[in-house]
N, C-alpha and C positions, 0 to 999 in steps of 0.2 A: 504494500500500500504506500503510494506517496506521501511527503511531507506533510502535502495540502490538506490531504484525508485525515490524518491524525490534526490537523490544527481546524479544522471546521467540524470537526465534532462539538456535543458540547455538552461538555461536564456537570452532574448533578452537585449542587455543592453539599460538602460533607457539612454530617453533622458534627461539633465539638465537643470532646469525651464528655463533658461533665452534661450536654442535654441527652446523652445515651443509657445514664444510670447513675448509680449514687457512686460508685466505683473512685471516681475521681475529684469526686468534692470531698473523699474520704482522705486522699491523698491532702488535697490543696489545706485540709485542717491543721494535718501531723506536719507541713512541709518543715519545720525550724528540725524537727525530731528526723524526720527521712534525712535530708541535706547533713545534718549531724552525725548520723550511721552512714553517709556516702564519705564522707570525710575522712574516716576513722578505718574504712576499707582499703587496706593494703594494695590492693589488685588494681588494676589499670581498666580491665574488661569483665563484666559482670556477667553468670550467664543468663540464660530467659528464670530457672528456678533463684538462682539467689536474689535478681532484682525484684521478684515478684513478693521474695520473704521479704525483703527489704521495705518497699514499697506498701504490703501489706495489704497485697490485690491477690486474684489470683493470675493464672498464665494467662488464661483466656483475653482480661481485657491487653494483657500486653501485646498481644496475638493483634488483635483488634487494632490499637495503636498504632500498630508498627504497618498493618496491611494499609492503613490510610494515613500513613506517612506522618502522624506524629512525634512519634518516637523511631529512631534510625537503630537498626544493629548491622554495623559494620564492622563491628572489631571479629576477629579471628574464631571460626567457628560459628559465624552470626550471634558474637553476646554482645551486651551493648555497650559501649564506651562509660566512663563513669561521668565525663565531663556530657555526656549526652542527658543523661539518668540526670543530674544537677538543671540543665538547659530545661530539660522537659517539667520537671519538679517546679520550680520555677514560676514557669509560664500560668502553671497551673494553677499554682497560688494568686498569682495573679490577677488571673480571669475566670478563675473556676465558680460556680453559683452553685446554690444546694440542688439537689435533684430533686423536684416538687412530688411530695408523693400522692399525690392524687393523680399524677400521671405514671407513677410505677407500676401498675399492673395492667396500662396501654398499650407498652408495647411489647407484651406477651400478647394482646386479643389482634394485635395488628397481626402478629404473626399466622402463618395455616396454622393449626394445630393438627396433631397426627389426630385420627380418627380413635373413637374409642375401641381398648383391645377386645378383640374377637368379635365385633360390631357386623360383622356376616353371619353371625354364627346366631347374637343376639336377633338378629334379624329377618333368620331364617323361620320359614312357615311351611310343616310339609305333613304329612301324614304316617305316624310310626306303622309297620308293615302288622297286619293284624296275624296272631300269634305266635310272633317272635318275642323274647321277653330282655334279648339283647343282643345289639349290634355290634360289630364293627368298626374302625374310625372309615373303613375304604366304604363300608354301603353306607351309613351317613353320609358322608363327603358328596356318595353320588345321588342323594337324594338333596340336600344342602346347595350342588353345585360348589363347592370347593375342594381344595387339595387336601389330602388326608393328613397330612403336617400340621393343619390347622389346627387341625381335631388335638390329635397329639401334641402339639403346644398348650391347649388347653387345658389337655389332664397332669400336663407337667407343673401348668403352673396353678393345679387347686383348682382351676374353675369348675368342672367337671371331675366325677369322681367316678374311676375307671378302674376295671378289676382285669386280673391277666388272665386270657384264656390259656396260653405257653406262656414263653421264656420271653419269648419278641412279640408276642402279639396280644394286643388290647381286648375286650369287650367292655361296650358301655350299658346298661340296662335303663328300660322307659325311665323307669323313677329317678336314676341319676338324671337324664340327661331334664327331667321335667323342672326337679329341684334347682337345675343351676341356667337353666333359659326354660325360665315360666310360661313365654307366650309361644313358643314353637312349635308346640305341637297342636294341629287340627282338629 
């Protein structure tokens, strides 16, 4: 792509850590305390875990920082210079505001959220096969329309209480499968 192309795009402008979470108006508090323990550090280059004990974040937002160019790691290894860890600390005192909490659980609803688990399974409506007194995760599956995995994720994790016909292979019975999805069956 030409020069041209990269400069006539047009950039969303970033947000500023401290409107992203409380993460950094946590920092911009302790800064006289942070800058004090950067000081007292021996080492020239910090790496992603000791700056983040430092700093008293976890990695994540450093992760975050550094992908939108607030914070730079270019010292050896990708860890961050300490004279960087100071610049950024810093700025943040400087400008940092409290993160409003009436807006902290906004941008979790902004986000998709994964679906709830086994929400197919919840969901399904079908007719247990008239007397059989227990299934299978594979004839569920194919009465359900899903993968038998599902099934078996299910009884692994308690949702479903499933008894072994062998060594490898499942049975579920009406009454299990009634008790742990109420409305599934017709």
């Amino acid at each position: 792509m030409s020069a041209i192309g990269f400069s006539s795009r047009k950039k969303r402008p970033q947000k500023l850590p401290w409107k992203r979470g409380p993460a950094a108006w946590g920092i911009a508090r302790r800064a006289d305390e942070i800058l004090e323990n950067l000081s007292q550090n021996p080492r020239q280059f910090i790496s992603l875990r000791q700056a983040a004990k430092i700093l008293g974040v976890s990695t994540q937002p450093l992760h975050d920082w550094n992908k939108r160019h607030f914070v730079q790691r270019d010292g050896p290894r990708l860890q961050f210079e300490k004279r960087e860890l100071c610049l950024f600390v810093k700025w943040l005192a400087k400008g940092a505001k409290p993160y409003p909490s009436d807006g902290y659980l906004e941008r979790f609803r902004r986000r998709k959220m994964p679906p709830r688990a086994f929400e197919k399974l919840f969901s399904a409506r079908f007719d247990w096969p008239a007397g059989r007194k227990s299934l299978t995760p594979k004839e569920l599956a194919q009465l359900i329309a899903c993968h038998p995995s599902l099934i078996i994720k299910a009884i692994n994790s308690d949702y479903i209480r499933g008894g072994r016909r062998t060594r490898c292979r499942w049975e579920i019975s009406k009454s299990a499968w009634k008790n742990a999805f109420h409305f599934a069956l017709d």
